[in-house]
C-alpha positions in Angstrom: -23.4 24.5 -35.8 -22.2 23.9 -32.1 -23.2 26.4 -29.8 -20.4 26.2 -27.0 -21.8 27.5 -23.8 -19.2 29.2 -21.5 -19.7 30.7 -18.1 -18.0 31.8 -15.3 -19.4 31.6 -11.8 -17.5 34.4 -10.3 -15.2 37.3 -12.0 -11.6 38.0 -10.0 -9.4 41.3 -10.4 -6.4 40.4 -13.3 -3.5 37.9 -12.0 -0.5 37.2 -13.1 1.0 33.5 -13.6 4.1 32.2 -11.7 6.5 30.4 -14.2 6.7 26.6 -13.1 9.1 25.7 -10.7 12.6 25.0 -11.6 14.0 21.4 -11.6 16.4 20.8 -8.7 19.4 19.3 -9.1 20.3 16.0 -7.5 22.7 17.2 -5.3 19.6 20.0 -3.9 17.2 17.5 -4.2 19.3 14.9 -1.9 19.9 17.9 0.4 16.2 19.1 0.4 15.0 15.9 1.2 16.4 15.8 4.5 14.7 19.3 5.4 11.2 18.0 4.7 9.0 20.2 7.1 5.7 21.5 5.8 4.3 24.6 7.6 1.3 26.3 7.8 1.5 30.1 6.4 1.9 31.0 3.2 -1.1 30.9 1.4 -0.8 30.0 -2.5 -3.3 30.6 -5.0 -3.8 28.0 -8.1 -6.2 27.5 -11.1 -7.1 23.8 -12.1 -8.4 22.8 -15.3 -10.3 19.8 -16.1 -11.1 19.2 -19.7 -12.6 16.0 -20.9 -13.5 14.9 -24.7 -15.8 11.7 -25.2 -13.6 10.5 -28.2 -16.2 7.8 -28.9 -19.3 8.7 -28.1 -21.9 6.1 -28.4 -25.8 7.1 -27.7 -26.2 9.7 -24.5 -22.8 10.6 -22.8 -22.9 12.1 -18.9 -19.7 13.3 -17.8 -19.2 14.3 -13.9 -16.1 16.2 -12.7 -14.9 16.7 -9.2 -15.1 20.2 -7.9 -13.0 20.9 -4.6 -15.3 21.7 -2.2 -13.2 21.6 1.2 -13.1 24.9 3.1 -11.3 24.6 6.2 -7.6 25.9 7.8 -5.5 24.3 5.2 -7.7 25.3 2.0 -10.2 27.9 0.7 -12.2 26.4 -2.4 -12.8 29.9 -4.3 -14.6 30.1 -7.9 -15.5 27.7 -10.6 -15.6 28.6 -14.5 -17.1 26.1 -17.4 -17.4 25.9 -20.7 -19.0 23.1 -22.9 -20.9 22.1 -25.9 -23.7 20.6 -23.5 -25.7 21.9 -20.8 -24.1 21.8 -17.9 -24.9 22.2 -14.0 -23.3 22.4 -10.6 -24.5 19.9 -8.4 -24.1 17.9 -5.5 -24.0 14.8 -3.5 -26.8 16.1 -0.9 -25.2 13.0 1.8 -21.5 13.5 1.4 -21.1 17.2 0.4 -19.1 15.9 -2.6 -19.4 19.1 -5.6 -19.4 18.0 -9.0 -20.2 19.6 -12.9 -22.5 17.6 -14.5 -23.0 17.5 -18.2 -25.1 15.5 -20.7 -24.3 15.2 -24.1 -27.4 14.5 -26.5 -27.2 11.1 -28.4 -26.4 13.6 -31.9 -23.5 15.5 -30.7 -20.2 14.0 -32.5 -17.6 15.6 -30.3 -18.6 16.6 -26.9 -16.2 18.0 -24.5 -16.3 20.0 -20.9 -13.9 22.2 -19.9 -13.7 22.9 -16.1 -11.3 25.7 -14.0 -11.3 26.1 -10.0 -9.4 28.1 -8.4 -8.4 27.5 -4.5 -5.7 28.5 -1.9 -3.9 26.1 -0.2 -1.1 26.2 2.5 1.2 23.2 4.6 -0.2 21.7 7.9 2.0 21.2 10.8 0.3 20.7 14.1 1.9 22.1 17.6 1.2 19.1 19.7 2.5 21.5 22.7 -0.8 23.3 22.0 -4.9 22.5 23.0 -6.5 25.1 21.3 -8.8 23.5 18.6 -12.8 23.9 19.2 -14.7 21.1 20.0 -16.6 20.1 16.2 -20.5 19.1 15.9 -20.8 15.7 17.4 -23.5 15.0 15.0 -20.4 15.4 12.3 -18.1 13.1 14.8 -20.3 10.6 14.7 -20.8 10.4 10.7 -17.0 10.2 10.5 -17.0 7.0 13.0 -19.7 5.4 10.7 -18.7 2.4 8.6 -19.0 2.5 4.5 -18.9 0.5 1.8 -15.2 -0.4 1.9 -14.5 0.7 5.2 -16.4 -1.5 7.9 -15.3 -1.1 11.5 -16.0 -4.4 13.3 -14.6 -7.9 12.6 -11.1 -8.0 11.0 -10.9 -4.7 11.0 -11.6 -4.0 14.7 -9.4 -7.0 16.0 -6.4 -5.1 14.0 -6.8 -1.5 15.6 -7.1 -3.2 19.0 -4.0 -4.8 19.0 -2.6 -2.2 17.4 -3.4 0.1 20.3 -2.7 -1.8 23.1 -1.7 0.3 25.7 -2.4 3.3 24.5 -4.5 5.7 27.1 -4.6 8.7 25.0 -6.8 9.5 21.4 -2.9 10.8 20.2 -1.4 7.4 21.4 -4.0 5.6 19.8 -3.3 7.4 16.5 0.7 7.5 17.1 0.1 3.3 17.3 -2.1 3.2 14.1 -0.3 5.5 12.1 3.2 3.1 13.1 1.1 0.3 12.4 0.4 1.2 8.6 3.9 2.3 8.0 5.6 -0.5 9.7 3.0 -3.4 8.0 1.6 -1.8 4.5 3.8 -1.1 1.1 3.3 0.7 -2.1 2.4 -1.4 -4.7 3.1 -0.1 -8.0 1.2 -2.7 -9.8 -2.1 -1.5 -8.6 -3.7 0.9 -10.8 -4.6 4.4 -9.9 -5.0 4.7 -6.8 -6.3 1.8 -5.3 -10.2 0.7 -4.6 -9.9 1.2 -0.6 -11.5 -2.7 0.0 -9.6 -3.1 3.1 -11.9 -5.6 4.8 -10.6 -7.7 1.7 -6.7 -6.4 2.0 -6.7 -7.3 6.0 -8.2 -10.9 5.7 -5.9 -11.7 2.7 -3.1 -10.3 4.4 -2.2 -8.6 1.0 -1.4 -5.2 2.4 -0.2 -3.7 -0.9 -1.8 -1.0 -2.0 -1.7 2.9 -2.9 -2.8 6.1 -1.5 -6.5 5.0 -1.6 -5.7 1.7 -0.1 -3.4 2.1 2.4 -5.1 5.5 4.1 -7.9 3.9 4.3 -7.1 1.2 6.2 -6.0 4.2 8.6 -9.6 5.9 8.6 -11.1 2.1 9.5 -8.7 1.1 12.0 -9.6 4.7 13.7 -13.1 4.6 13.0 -13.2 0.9 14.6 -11.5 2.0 18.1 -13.9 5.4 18.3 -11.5 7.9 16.3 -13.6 10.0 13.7 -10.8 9.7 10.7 -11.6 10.6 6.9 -10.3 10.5 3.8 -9.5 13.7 1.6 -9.5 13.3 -1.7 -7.9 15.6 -3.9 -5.0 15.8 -6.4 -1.2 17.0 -6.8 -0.8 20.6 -8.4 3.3 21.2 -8.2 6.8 19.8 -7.0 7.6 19.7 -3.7 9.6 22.4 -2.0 11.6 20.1 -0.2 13.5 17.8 -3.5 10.6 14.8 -3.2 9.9 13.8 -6.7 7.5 11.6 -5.5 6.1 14.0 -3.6 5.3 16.3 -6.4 3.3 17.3 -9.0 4.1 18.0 -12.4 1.7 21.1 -13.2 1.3 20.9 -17.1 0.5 17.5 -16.8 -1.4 16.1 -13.6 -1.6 12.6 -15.1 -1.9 10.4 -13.0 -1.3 12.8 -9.6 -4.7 12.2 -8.2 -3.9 11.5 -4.5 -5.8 10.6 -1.1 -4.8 12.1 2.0 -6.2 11.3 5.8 -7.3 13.3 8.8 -8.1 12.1 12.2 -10.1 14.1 15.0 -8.2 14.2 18.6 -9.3 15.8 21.2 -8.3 19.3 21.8 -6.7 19.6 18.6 -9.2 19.2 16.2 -8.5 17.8 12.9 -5.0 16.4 12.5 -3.6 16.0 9.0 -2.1 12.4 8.6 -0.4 10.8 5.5 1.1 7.5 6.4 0.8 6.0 2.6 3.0 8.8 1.6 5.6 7.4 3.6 5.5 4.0 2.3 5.5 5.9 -1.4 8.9 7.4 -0.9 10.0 4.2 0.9 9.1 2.5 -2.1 9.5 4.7 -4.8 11.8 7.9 -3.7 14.9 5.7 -4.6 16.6 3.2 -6.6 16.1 1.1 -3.5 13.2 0.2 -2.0 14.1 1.4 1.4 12.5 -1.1 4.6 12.7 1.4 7.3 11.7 4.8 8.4 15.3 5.7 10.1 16.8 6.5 6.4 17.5 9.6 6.4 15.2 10.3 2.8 12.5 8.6 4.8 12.5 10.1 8.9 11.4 13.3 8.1 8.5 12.3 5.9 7.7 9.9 8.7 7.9 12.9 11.2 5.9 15.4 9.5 3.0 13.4 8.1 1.9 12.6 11.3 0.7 16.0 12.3 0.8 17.7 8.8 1.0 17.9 5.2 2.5 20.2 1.9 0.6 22.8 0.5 1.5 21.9 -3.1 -2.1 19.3 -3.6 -5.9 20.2 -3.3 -8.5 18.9 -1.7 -11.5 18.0 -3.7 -13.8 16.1 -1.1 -13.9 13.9 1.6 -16.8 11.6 0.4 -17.3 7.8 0.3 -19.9 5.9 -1.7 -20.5 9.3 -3.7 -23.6 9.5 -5.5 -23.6 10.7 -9.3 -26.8 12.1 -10.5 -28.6 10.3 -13.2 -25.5 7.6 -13.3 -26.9 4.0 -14.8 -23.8 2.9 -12.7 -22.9 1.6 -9.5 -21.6 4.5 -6.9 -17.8 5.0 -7.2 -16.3 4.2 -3.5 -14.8 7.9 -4.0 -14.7 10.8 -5.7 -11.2 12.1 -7.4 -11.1 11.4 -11.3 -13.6 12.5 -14.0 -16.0 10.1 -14.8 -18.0 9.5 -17.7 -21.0 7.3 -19.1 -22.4 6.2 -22.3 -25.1 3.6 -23.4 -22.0 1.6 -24.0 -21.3 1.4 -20.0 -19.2 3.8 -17.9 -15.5 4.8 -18.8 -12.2 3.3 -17.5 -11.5 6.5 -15.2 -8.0 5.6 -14.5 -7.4 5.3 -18.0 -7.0 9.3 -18.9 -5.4 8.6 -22.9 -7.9 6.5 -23.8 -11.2 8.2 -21.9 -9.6 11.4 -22.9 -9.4 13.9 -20.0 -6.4 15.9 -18.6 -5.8 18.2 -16.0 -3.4 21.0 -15.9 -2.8 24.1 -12.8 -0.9 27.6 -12.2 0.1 29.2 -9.9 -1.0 32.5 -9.6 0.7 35.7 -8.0 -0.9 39.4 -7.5 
């Protein structure tokens, strides 16, 4: 018989669940859209659960899920609870700070399957750009975030793009002000590309093919900022509800986070710490928010998604990591670029990740109220 081992990191008093939110109509939505301001405040509370089955398991199988792991202003990455019919353990990328659950399935067991819930708090980012009050952060921790990767080099192409990007701007917020117009005005969503992009921008900048998602195009933001002496990274994390504000594309659909995975961007400025920045968003609801494919950022669905995710983000998504070239313990495969989507081995090779019916894995969250 299969022994299922369950455990649970951390106990909590009893919550209640907040029903999911109601659909808006198109008429709110249209007006919503127009009012799109996120805000810090407000903290919300959320469980997230992972669960993956190996359908077709062949020899060992290692699964590793994310675990959010950011603690910072905007989120606080509480307890983790498990269950599984392998032995499972909490690890961690010792480099990159990335948390994961790691489980391996002996070679014998026909149907092995993980379970994973995290709970966090999250609330909206808005920076006061009238205000200096951010401490000064670890250089050592500037410097690792001005550091090239894997995908993300900061010389050649990449360099010669964020200098005549900038040119003319005197101040670390001009400088990101240029960049940030720069992706908007040059990049696009691509819908073709699956999940949410590989983040080879070296490759997407000397092509000139500057389609791309989330993954893509924020990280050609993080290089060109790295490149001109910015410390930018990535934040990797997924979706969890609808927006507040009537963006569709925007939101999350909580009983079913298929496919919701998405890659957010901060950038360190002097005297203000880190700034949340989202300009692949805005190309998302240029692309995607409409019927039409809207071409520039004075539409009124578009300006104040433009406005606010320079400076700020919604509360409604989580944060797992902000990690590059993450390495998975006892993985017989190369290291993934990022961190965002369970991933899974077997002597047969490693599994399609962005391919959830077919690797089997889905992810669910509630909201949860005292």
């Amino acid at each position: 018989m299969t022994t299922v081992r369950r455990n649970f990191l951390k106990t909590t008093a009893a919550v209640g669940i907040a029903s999911v939110l109601p659909s808006l109509s198109f008429a709110q939505a249209a007006a919503s859209r127009r009012n799109f301001a996120p805000q810090s405040g407000g903290w919300r509370t959320f469980e997230v659960t992972t669960r993956v089955d190996i359908a077709t398991p062949d020899g060992v199988s290692r699964v590793w899920v994310p675990i959010p792991s950011v603690n910072s202003d905007y989120q606080r990455s509480l307890e983790n609870g498990f269950f599984s019919n392998g032995p499972a353990k909490l690890m961690q990328d010792g480099e990159n700070g990335a948390k994961m659950l790691y489980v391996e399935f002996a070679a014998s067991e026909a149907h092995p399957f993980v379970e994973l819930t995290s709970r966090v708090q999250t609330q909206g980012r808005a920076i006061d750009w009238s205000q200096k009050t951010a401490r000064a952060e670890d250089a050592d921790t500037l410097r690792y975030f001005t550091q090239p990767t894997r995908w993300i080099p900061t010389d050649g192409i990449v360099l010669k793009t964020a200098l005549a990007a900038t040119q003319g701007a005197k101040t670390d917020v001009e400088k990101a002000q240029k960049l940030y117009d720069w992706i908007v005005a040059n990049t696009y969503r691509d819908p073709k590309v699956r999940g949410c992009g590989e983040g080879d921008i070296k490759t997407m900048l000397e092509t000139g093919n500057l389609g791309g998602k989330c993954a893509d195009l924020n990280a050609i933001f993080v290089g060109l900022c790295r490149s001109v002496g910015l410390p930018a990274r990535d934040v990797y994390g997924i979706r969890l509800v609808p927006s507040a504000f009537g963006y569709k594309e925007l939101s999350g659909n909580p009983a079913s986070l298929k496919g919701a995975q998405h890659c957010r961007s901060e950038v360190y400025l002097k005297g203000y710490g880190w700034v949340a920045m989202d300009p692949a968003d805005v190309a998302k609801v240029m692309r995607l928010e409409t019927a039409d494919w809207i071409k520039n950022t004075t539409n009124p669905v578009v300006a104040p998604v433009n406005k606010a995710l320079f400076g700020g983000w919604e509360g409604n998504w989580m944060a797992y990591n902000t990690a590059h070239d993450v390495t998975l313990p006892n993985s017989k495969g190369e290291k993934p670029g990022f961190f965002m989507y369970p991933i899974a081995e077997n002597d047969g090779g490693r599994f399609d990740s962005y391919a959830p019916d077919d690797f089997k894995y889905q992810i669910t969250a509630k909201e949860i109220t005292a």
